[in-house]
VMD Tcl script that draws the C-alpha trace (Angstrom):
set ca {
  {3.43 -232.48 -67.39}
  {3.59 -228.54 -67.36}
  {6.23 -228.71 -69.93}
  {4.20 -230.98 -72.12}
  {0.53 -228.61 -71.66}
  {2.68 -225.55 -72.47}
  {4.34 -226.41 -75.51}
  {2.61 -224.25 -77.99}
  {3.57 -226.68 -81.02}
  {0.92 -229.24 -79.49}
  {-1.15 -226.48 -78.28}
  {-2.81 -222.87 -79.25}
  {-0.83 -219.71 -77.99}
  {-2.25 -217.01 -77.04}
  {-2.59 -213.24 -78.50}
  {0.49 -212.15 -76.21}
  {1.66 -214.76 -73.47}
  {4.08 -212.54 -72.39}
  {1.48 -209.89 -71.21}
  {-1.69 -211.05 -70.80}
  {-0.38 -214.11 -68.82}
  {-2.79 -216.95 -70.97}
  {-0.27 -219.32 -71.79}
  {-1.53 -222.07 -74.46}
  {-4.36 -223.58 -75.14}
  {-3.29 -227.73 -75.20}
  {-4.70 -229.73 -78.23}
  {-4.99 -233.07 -76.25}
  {-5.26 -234.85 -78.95}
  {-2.44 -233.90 -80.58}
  {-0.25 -234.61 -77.42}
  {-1.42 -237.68 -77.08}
  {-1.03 -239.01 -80.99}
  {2.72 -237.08 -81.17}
  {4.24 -235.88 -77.79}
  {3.53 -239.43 -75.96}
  {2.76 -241.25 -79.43}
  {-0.61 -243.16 -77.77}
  {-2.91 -244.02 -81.02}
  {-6.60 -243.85 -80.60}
  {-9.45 -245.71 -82.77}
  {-12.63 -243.73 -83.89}
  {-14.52 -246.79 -85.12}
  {-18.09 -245.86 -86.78}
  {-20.87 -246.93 -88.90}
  {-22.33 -244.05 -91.30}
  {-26.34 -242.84 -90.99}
  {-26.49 -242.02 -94.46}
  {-23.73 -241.89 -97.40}
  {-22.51 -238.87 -96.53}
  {-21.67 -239.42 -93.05}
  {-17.91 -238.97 -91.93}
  {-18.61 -239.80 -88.66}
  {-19.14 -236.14 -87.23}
  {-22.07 -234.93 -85.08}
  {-24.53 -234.17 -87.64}
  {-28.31 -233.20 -88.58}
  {-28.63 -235.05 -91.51}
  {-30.80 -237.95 -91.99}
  {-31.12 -241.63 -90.23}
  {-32.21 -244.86 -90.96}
  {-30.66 -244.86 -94.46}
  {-27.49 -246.29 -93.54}
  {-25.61 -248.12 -96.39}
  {-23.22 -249.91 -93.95}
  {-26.09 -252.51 -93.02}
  {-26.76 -255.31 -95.72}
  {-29.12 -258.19 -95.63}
  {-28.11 -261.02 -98.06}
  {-30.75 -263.99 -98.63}
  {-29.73 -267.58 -98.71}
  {-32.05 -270.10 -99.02}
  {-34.66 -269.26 -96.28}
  {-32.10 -268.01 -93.99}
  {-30.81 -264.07 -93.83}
  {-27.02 -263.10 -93.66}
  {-26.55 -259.44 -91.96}
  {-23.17 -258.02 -93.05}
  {-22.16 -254.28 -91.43}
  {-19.37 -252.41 -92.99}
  {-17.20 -250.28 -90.47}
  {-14.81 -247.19 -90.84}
  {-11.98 -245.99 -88.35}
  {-11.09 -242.52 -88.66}
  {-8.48 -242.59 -85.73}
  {-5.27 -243.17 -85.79}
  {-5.08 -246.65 -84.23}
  {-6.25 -249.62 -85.43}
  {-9.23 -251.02 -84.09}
  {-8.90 -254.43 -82.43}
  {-11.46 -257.05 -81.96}
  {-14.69 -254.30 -82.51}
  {-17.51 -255.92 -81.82}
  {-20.65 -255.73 -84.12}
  {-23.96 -256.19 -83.11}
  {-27.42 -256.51 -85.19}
  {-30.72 -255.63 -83.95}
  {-34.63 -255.05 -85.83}
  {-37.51 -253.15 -85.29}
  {-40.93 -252.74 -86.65}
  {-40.83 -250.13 -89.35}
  {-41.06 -246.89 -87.54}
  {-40.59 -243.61 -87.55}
  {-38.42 -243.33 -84.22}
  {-36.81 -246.86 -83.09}
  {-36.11 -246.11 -79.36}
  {-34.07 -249.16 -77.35}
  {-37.08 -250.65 -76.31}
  {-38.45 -251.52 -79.56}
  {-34.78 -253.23 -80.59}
  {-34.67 -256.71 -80.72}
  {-31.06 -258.86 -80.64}
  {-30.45 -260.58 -83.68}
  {-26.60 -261.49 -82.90}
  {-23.22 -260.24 -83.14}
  {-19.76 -260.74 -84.70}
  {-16.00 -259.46 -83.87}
  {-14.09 -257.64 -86.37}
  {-10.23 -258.67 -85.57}
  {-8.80 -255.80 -86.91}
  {-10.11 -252.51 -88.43}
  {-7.16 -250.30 -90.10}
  {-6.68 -246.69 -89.58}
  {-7.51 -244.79 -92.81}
  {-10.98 -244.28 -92.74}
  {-11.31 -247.43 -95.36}
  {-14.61 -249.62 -95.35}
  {-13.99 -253.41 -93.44}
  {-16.78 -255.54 -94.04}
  {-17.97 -257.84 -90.82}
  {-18.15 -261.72 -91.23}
  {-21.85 -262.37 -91.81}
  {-24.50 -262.37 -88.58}
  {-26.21 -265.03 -89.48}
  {-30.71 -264.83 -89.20}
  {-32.11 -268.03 -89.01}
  {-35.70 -268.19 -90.55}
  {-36.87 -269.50 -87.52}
  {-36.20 -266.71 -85.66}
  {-37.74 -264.10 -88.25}
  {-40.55 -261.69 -86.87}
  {-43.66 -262.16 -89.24}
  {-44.22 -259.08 -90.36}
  {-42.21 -258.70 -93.53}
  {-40.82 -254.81 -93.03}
  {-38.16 -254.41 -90.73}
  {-35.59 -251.76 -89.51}
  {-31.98 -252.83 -88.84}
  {-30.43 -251.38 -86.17}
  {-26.07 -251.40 -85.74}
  {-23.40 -250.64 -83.23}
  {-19.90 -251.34 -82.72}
  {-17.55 -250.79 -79.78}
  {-14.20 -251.77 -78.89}
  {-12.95 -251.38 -75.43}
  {-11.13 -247.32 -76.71}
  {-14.11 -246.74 -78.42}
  {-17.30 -248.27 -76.51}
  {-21.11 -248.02 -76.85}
  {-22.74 -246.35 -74.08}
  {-24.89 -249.22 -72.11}
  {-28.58 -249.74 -73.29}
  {-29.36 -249.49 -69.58}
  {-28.36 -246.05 -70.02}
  {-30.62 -245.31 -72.32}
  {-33.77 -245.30 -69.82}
  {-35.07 -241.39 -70.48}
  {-35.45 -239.67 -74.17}
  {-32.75 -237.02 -73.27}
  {-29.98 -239.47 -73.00}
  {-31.42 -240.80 -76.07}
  {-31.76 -237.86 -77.91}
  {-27.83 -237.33 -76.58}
  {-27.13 -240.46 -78.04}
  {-27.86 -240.36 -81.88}
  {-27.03 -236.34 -81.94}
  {-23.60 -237.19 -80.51}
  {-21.96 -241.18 -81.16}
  {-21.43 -242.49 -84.60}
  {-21.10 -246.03 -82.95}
  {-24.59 -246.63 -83.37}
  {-27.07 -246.51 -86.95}
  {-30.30 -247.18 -88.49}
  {-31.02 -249.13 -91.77}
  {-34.94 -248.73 -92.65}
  {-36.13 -249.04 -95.59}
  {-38.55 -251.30 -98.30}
  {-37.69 -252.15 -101.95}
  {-41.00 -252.80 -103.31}
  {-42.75 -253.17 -107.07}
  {-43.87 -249.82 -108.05}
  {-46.83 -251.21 -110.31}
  {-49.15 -251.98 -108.54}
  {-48.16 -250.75 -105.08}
  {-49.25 -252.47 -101.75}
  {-50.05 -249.96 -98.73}
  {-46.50 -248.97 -96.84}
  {-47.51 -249.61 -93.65}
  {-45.25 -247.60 -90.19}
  {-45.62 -247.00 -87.09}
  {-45.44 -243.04 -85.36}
  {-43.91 -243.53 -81.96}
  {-43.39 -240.79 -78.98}
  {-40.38 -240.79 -76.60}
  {-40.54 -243.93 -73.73}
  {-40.44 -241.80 -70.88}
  {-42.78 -238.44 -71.34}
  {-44.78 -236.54 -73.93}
  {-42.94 -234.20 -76.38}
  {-43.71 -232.44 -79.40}
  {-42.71 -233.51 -82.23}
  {-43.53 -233.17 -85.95}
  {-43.88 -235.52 -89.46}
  {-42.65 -234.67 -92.81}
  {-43.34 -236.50 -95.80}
  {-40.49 -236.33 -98.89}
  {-41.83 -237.67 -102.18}
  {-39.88 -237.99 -105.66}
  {-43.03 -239.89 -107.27}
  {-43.27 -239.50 -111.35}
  {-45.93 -237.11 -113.51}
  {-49.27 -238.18 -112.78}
  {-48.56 -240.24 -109.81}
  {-51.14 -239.99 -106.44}
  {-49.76 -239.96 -102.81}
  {-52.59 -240.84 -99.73}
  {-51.77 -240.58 -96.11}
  {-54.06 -243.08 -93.95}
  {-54.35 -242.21 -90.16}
  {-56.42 -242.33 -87.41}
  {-59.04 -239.33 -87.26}
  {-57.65 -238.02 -83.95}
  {-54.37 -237.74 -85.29}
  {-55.11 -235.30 -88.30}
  {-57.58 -233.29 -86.37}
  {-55.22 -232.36 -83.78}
  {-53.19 -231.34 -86.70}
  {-55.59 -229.16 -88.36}
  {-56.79 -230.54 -91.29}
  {-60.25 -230.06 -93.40}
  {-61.01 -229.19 -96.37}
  {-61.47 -231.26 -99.78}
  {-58.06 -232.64 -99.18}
  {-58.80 -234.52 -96.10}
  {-61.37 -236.46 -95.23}
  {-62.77 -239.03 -92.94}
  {-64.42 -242.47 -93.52}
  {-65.15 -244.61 -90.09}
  {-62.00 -245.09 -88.30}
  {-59.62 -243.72 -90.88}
  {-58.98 -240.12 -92.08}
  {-57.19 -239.98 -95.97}
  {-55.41 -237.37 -96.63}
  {-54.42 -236.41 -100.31}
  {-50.28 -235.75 -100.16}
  {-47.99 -233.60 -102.63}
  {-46.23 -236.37 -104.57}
  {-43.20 -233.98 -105.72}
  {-40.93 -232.48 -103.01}
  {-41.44 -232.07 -98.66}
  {-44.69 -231.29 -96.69}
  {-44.33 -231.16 -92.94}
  {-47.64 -232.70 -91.83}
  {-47.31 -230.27 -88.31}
  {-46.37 -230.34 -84.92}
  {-48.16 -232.09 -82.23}
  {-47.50 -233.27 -78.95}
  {-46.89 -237.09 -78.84}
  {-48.03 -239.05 -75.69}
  {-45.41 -240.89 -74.02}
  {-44.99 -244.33 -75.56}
  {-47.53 -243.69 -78.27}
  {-47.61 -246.46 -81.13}
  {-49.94 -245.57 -83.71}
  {-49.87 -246.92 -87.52}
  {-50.22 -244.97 -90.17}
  {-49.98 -246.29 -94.16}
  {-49.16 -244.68 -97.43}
  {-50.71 -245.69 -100.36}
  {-48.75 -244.87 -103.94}
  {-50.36 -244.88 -106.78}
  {-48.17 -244.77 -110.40}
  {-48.59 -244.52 -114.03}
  {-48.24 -247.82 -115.85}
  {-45.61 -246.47 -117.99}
  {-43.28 -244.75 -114.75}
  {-43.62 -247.74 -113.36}
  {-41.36 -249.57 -116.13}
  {-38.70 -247.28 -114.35}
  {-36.78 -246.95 -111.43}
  {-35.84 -244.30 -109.36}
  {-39.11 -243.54 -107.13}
  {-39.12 -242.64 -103.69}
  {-40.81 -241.60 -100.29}
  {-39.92 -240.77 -97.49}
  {-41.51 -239.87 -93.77}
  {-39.47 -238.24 -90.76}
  {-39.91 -237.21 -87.43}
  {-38.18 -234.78 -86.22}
  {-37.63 -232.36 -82.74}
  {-39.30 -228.73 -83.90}
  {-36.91 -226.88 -81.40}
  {-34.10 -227.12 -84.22}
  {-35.25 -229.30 -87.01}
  {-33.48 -232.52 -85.51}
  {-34.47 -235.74 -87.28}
  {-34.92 -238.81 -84.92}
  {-35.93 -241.21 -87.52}
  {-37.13 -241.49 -90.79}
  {-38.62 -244.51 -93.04}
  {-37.55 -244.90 -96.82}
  {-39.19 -246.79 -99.70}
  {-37.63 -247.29 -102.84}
  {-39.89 -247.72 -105.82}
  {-38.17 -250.42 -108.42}
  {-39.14 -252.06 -111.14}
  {-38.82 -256.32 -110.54}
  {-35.75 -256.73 -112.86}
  {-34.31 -253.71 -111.36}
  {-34.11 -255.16 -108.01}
  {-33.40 -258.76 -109.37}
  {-29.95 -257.34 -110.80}
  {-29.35 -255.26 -107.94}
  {-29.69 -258.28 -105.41}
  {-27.25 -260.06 -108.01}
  {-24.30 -257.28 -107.98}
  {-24.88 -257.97 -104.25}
  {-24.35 -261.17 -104.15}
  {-21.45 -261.23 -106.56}
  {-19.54 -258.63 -103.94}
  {-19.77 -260.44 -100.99}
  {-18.96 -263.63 -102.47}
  {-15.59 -261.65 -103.12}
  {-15.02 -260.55 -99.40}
}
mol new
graphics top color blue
foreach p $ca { graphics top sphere $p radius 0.5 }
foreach p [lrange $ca 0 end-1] q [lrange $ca 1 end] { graphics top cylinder $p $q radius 0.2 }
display resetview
């Protein structure tokens, strides 16, 4: 064992070993993929395209490794899933849950859809679609917005317990740190005319924290953005002026529709829920075309750290009609 720590080809030497005494550094990883040739797996799913599977502070909930196929009335949930180690996975096991649309999706909110076993995923970081999970309409929440949330696990490479996840820190530990776990949340809706985009805000499930919303909009020339929320929550924010205002129950306030604007910081009650809605509104003509989007995050203020995020994609009807087509045609391939 001393023989095998102090071999500086498998390890880091130091400035002078023979002086100052230090030795080498091991690299246990590399002793344990060449020295006693034991393989590893590193299976993941990715949070956004991006995403090689490294710690990262990029965004959630836009995964593109979670895909809902219709048929008939029922849903099929397909997850695609990399390995960047250098073992095969064997027998990773997939599993599906949803969520209302929100802007953080903590464990308590996730609902089990089902899971699936993947009997082999290769080394080489290449893409290995799941057999499908299937949804039975029967079992379908009615509202008609959800957010899909993924893991997979195999018995090298497991998913911490969801009884683990009983405070916000291990939480917050949890999507900083594993890339077992991601978030697919996001509506594809007609951009002409636009209904409300209805989400929920939530705090942590176990304390208050501060925490802050940012709205991202790519909206066309001429296009309006409104942010609906309850009075309380836009006060405590600051806002007057001829922007905002405040009609019974609801405040409206009148959003940038090009480019990010962080709505503030506030603290967030422990298990808050509260709904909030945007409401688009896009020139006839824009709307012939494609490409439209908004966002809204939360994020941690201490360092910028996004814990969720909900997407809408603005498309026209045959845009989406071809798009669900090309889907179609490349799972029927798998």
């Amino acid at each position: 064992m001393r023989d095998i720590l102090s071999n500086a080809a498998t390890g880091t030497a130091s400035a002078a070993p023979a002086t100052d005494l230090i030795g080498v550094m091991p690299d246990l990883q590399a002793i344990v993929q060449t020295t006693l040739n034991l393989g590893f797996d590193d299976v993941y799913l990715r949070d956004f395209a991006g995403d090689t599977g490294d710690p990262h502070s990029g965004p959630l909930s836009t995964s593109p490794d979670i895909i809902v196929l219709p048929a008939g009335v029922d849903n099929f949930i397909y997850a695609r899933v990399r390995n960047r180690g250098s073992k095969a996975g064997v027998n990773a096991q997939v599993t599906v849950y949803w969520s209302e649309v929100a802007t953080l999706v903590t464990p308590n909110m996730w609902n089990f859809v089902g899971t699936t076993s993947l009997a082999n995923v290769p080394v080489g970081n290449v893409l290995t679609v799941s057999n499908a999970i299937n949804w039975p309409a029967a079992s379908l929440p009615a509202v008609g917005h959800h957010c899909f949330v993924s893991t997979v696990a195999t018995a090298d490479d497991p998913v911490p317990p969801l009884a683990n996840l009983n405070n916000f820190t291990n939480f917050e530990n949890f999507i900083r740190n594993n890339n077992n776990v991601t978030w697919r949340n996001f509506n594809v809706v007609n951009a002409s005319p636009s209904d409300p985009m209805e989400f929920l805000i939530a705090g942590a499930f176990d304390r208050a924290l501060p925490m802050g919303l940012e709205v991202i909009a790519r909206l066309p020339e001429g296009a309006k953005l409104v942010l609906e929320a309850p009075p309380h929550l836009l006060e405590r924010m600051g806002y007057e002026g001829p922007q905002f205002k405040t009609k019974g129950n609801v405040s409206f306030l009148n959003l940038h529709p090009h480019g990010a604007q962080k709505l503030g910081v506030l603290e967030f009650p422990a298990k808050l829920r509260a709904k909030l809605r945007l409401v688009a509104t896009i020139p006839k003509e824009a709307a012939k075309r494609s490409g439209w989007r908004v966002d809204v995050r939360q994020y941690l203020p201490k360092d910028n750290f996004e814990v969720g995020r909900v997407s809408w994609y603005f498309a026209s009807p045959d845009f989406f009609k071809r798009r669900r087509e090309m889907e179609a045609q490349l799972f029927a391939k798998k």
